[in-house]
VMD Tcl script that draws the C-alpha trace (Angstrom):
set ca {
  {-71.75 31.24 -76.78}
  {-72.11 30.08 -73.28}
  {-69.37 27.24 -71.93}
  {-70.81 24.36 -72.21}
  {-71.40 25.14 -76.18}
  {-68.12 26.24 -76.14}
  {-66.95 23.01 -74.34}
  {-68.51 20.78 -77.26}
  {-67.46 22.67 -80.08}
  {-63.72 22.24 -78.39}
  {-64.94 17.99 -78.46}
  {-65.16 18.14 -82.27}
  {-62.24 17.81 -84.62}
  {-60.66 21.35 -85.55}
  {-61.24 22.40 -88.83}
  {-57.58 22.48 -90.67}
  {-57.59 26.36 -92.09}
  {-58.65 29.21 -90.32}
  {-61.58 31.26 -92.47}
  {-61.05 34.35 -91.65}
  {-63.58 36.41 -93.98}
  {-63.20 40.06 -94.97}
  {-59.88 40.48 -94.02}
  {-59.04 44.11 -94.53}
  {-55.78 46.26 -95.09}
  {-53.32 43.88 -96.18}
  {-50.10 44.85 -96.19}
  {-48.82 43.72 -100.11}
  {-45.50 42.91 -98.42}
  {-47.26 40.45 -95.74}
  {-50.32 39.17 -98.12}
  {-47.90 36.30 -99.63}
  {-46.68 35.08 -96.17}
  {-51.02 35.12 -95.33}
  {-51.43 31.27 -96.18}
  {-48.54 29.99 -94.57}
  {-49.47 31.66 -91.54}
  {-52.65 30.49 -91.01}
  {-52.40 27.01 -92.65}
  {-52.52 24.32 -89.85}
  {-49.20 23.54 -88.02}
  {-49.13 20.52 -85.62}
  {-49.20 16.80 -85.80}
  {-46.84 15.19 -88.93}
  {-47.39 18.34 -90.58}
  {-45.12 20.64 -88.20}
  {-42.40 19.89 -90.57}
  {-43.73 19.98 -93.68}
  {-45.05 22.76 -96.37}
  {-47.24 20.01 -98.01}
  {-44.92 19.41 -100.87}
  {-42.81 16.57 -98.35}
  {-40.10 19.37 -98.24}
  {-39.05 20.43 -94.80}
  {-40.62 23.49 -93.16}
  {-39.04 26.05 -90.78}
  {-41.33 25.60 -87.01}
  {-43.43 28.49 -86.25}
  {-42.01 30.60 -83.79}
  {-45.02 32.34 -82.15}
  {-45.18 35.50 -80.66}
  {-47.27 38.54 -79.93}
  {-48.20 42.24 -80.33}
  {-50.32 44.59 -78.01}
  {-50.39 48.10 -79.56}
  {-51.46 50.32 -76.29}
  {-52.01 52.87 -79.39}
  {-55.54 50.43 -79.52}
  {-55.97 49.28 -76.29}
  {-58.31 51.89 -74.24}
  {-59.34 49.08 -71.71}
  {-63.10 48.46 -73.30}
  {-63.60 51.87 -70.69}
  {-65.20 53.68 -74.26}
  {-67.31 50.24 -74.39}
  {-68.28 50.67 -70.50}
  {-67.53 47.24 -70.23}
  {-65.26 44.55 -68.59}
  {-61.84 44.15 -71.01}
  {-63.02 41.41 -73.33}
  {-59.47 39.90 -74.02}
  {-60.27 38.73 -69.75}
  {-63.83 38.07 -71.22}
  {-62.45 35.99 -73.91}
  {-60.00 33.83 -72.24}
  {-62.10 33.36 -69.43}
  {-64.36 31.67 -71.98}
  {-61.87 29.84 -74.06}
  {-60.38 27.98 -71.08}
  {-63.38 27.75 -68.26}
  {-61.00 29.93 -66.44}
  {-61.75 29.94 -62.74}
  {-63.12 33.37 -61.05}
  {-60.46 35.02 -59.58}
  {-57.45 33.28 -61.64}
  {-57.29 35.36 -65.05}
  {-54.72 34.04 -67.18}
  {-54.84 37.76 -68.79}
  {-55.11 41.16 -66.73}
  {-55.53 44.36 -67.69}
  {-54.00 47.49 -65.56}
  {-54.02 50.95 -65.85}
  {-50.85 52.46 -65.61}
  {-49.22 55.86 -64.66}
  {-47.16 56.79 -68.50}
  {-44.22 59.24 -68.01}
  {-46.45 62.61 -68.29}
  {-48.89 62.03 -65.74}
  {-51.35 60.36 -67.89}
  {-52.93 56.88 -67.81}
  {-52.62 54.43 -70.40}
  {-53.71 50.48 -70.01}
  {-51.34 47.34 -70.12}
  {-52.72 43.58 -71.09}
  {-50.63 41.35 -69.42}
  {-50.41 37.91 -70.64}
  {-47.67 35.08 -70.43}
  {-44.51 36.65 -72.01}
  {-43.72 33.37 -73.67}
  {-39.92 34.00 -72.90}
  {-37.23 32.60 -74.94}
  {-34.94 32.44 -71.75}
  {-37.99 31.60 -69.18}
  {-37.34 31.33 -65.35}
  {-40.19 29.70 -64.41}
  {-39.23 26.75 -65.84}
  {-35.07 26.26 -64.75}
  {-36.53 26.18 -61.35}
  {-39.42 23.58 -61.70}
  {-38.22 20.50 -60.08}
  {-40.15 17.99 -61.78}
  {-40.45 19.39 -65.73}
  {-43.98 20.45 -65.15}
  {-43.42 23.49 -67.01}
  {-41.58 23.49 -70.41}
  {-40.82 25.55 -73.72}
  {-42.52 23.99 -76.64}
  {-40.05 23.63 -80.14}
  {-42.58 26.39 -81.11}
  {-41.83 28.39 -78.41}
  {-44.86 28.59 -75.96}
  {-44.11 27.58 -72.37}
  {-46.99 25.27 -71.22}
  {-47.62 23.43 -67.47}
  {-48.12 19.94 -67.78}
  {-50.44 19.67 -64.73}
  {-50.37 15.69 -64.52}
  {-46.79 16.36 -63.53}
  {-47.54 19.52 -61.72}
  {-47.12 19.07 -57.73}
  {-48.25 22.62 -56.34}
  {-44.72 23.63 -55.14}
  {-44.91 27.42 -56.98}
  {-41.52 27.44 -57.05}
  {-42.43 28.83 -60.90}
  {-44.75 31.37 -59.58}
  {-41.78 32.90 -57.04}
  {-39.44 32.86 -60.52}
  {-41.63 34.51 -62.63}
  {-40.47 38.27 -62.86}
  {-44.06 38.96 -64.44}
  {-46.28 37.73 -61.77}
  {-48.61 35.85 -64.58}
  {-48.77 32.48 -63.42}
  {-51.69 31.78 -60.63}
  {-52.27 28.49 -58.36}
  {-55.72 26.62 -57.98}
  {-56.14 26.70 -53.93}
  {-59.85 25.37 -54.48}
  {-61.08 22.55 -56.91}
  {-61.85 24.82 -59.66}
  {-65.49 24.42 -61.77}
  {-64.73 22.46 -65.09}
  {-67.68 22.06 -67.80}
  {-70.00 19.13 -68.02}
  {-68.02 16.01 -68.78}
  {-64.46 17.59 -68.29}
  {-63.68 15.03 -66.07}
  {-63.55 12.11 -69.01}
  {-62.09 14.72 -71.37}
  {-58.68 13.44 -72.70}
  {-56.07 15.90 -70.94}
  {-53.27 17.82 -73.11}
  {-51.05 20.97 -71.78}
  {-52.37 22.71 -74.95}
  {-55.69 22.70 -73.83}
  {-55.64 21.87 -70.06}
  {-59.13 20.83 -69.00}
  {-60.33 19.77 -66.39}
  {-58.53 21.97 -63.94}
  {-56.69 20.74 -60.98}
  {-56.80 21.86 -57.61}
  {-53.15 22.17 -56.25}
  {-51.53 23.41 -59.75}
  {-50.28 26.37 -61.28}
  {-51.98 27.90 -64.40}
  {-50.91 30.66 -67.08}
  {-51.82 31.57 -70.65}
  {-50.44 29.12 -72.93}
  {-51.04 31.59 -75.99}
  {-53.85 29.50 -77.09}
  {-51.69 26.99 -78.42}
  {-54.48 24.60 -79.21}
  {-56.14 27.47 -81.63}
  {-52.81 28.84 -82.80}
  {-52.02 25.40 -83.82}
  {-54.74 25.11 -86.13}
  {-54.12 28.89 -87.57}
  {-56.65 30.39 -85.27}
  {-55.70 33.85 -83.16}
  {-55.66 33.24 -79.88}
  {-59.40 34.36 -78.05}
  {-57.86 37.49 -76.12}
  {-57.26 38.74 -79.56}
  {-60.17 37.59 -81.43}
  {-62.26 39.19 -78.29}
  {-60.50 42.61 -78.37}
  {-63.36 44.90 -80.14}
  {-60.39 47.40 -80.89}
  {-57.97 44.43 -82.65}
  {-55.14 45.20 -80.09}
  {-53.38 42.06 -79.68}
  {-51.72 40.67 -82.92}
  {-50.18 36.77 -83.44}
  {-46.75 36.79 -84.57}
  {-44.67 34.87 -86.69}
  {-41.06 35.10 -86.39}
  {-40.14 32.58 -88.44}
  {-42.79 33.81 -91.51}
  {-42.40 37.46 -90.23}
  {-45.82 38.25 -90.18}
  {-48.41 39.18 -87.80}
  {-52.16 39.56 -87.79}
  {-54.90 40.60 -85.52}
  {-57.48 39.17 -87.19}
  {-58.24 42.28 -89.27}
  {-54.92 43.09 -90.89}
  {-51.54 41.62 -91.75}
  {-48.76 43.34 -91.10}
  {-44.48 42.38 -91.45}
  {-43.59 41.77 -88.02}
  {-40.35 43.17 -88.28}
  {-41.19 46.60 -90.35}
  {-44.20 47.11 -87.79}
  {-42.03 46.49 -84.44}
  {-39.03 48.88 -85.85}
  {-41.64 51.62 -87.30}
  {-43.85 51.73 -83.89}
  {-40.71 51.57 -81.02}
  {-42.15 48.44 -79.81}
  {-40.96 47.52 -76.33}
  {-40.74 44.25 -74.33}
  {-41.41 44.45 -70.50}
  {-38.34 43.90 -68.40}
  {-36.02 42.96 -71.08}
  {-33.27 43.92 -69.14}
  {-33.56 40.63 -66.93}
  {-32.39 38.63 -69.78}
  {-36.07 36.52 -70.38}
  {-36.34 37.64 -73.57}
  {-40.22 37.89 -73.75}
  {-42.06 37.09 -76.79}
  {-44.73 39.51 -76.14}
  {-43.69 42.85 -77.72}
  {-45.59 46.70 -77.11}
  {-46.56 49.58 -78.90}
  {-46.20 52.67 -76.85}
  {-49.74 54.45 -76.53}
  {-53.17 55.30 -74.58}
  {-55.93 54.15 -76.64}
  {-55.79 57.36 -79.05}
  {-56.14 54.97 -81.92}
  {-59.84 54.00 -80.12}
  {-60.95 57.63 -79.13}
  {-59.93 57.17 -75.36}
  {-59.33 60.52 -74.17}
  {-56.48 60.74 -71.50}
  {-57.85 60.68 -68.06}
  {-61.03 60.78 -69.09}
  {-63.68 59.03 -66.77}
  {-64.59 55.57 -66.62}
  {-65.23 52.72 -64.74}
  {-62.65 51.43 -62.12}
  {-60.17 48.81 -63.68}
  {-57.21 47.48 -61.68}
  {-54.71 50.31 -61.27}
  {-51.03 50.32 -60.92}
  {-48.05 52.90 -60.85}
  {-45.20 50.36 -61.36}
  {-44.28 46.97 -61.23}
  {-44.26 46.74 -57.52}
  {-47.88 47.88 -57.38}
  {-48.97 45.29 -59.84}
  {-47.53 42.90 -58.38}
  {-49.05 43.97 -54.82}
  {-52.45 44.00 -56.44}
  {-52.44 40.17 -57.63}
  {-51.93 39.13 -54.46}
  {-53.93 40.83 -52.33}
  {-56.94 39.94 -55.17}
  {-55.17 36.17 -54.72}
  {-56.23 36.74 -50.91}
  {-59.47 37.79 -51.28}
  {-60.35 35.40 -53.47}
  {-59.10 32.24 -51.73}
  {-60.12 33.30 -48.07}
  {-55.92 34.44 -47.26}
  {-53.77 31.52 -48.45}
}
mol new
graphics top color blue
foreach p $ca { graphics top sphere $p radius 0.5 }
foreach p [lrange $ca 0 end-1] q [lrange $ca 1 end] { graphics top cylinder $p $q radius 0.2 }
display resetview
C-alpha cells in the first residue's frame, strides 16, 4: 500500500472492531479478556462496557521479546517495524519514530533492540515542556500537541531515551494533508519547527488495532498490552500480561531513573527466528551502550539536516 492509499484509507471512518482472522495459540487464560481488548475504546465509549455500566480505562503498554526480534537480518531486509511506522505516519526520512540497534549482550554476542517511545508513567519530557505541548493521555500514551508545540526541545534534552526527534526542514506530508483536520493521535500534516515521537499508534490502538510496528514485524515481536485487562497480543497470540512478563524476566530500560517505562523486554537474540549469533548480515545501526546510541542519533540527526 503506497501513502497516499494509505492516507485515504486513514480519511474514512474506522471500522469499530478489529478483525483479526486466524488468530492462533490462545492462551485459555487470556481468550476471555480477547473481546474486551480489542473492542473499540475512545469517544463516549471510553467509559463504558456497552451495558451503561462504568468501565476501567485501558492502560496501554508494550512487549518486545528480543527472543523474536533478529533485526529482519534472516529477511535481508530493512527492520519492517521502521518500515511500518514510516508508513503509518508519512514519517519524514531521517526522523524514525522507531530504531532498531544492535547491541553488545553480556557474552560478547550481538542481539538487536527496537526502540520506541517508552510511554513512561513518570515521563520527563513532559515536567519540563513549558507550554503543555507534550502530555500523558488518561490512557497512558504521552502525545505532542504540535499546534502548541514551539520548537524549544527542552523535551528532547529530558528524555533519558533519546526517542523524540525535531523537524529542522518542512517535512513532506501526503496529498491534501494540509486541509486534513489535525489531532495529536494522528498528527498530520507535519510541522517544521516541532518535536515528534511514537505515540503508540494511539489512533489504531483506539479502535482495537495493534499498533503498525507490530503488525509489520514478520517475526510478531512487539506485543500491545493491557494492564488494566491483563492481556497482550501481537497479533498472532494472546497471552496474560502478567504470567508472560514474570515467566520470561522481562526488563524495562533504565528503570532505575524512576520513568517507569511502559515498554517492557524479553531478554534474547533472535533464537526464536533462527538468527544465529554473530552470524553475517547486513549493516544495521550498532551500539555498545547507551552512550553510543545516543552518539549515533545525533550524528545521523547531522547528516541528515546539513549540521543543525
Amino acid at each position: 500500500m503506497d501513502r497516499q492509499e494509505n492516507y485515504r484509507k486513514w480519511q474514512v471512518s474506522r471500522r469499530r472492531l478489529l478483525k483479526l482472522a486466524g488468530v492462533a495459540g490462545v492462551a485459555a487464560v487470556a481468550a476471555p479478556l480477547l473481546p474486551t481488548l480489542l473492542t473499540k475504546i475512545g469517544g463516549a465509549s471510553a467509559e463504558s462496557d456497552g451495558t451503561g455500566k462504568k468501565a476501567s480505562r485501558r492502560q496501554w503498554a508494550m512487549v518486545i521479546d528480543l527472543r523474536k526480534c533478529e533485526g529482519c537480518v534472516t529477511k535481508d531486509q530493512a527492520p519492517q517495524c521502521i518500515e511500518g511506522c514510516n508508513k503509518e505516519h508519512f514519517v519524514p526520512q531521517g526522523q524514525e519514530w522507531i530504531r532498531v540497534f544492535e547491541m553488545e549482550g553480556a557474552g560478547g554476542h550481538s542481539y538487536f533492540l527496537p526502540r520506541p517511545c517508552m510511554q513512561c508513567e513518570n515521563p520527563p519530557c513532559v515536567k519540563v515542556c513549558p507550554v503543555g505541548a507534550t502530555y500523558r493521555t488518561q490512557e497512558g500514551i504521552v502525545l505532542v500537541n504540535h499546534e502548541r508545540c514551539i520548537g524549544c526541545r527542552m523535551c528532547m534534552a529530558a528524555c533519558p531515551y533519546g526517542v523524540r526527534v525535531f523537524n529542522w526542514d518542512q517535512p513532506e506530508n501526503p496529498p491534501g494533508a494540509t486541509f486534513a483536520s489535525y489531532s495529536p493521535e494522528f498528527p498530520i500534516p507535519h510541522r517544521r519547527g516541532t518535536v515528534e515521537k511514537c505515540m503508540l499508534c494511539a489512533h489504531r490502538v483506539k479502535d482495537g488495532k495493534i499498533p503498525a510496528c507490530a503488525e509489520a514485524c514478520p517475526m510478531y515481536a512487539i506485543y500491545l498490552g493491557d494492564l488494566t485487562e491483563d492481556v497482550a497480543t501481537n497479533g498472532k497470540e494472546v497471552v496474560k500480561l502478567s504470567r508472560f512478563l514474570a515467566d520470561t524476566n522481562a526488563f524495562r530500560l533504565k528503570e532505575e531513573l524512576g520513568t517507569r517505562p511502559r515498554v517492557w523486554y524479553i531478554p534474547g537474540h533472535g533464537q526464536e527466528s533462527g538468527h544465529t549469533v554473530d552470524a553475517e548480515h547486513q549493516p544495521i545501526k550498532t551500539a555498545r551502550s547507551w552512550q553510543e546510541m545516543e552518539a549515533t542519533d545525533k550524528k545521523a540527526s547531522a547528516e541528515d539536516h546539513g549540521g543543525h
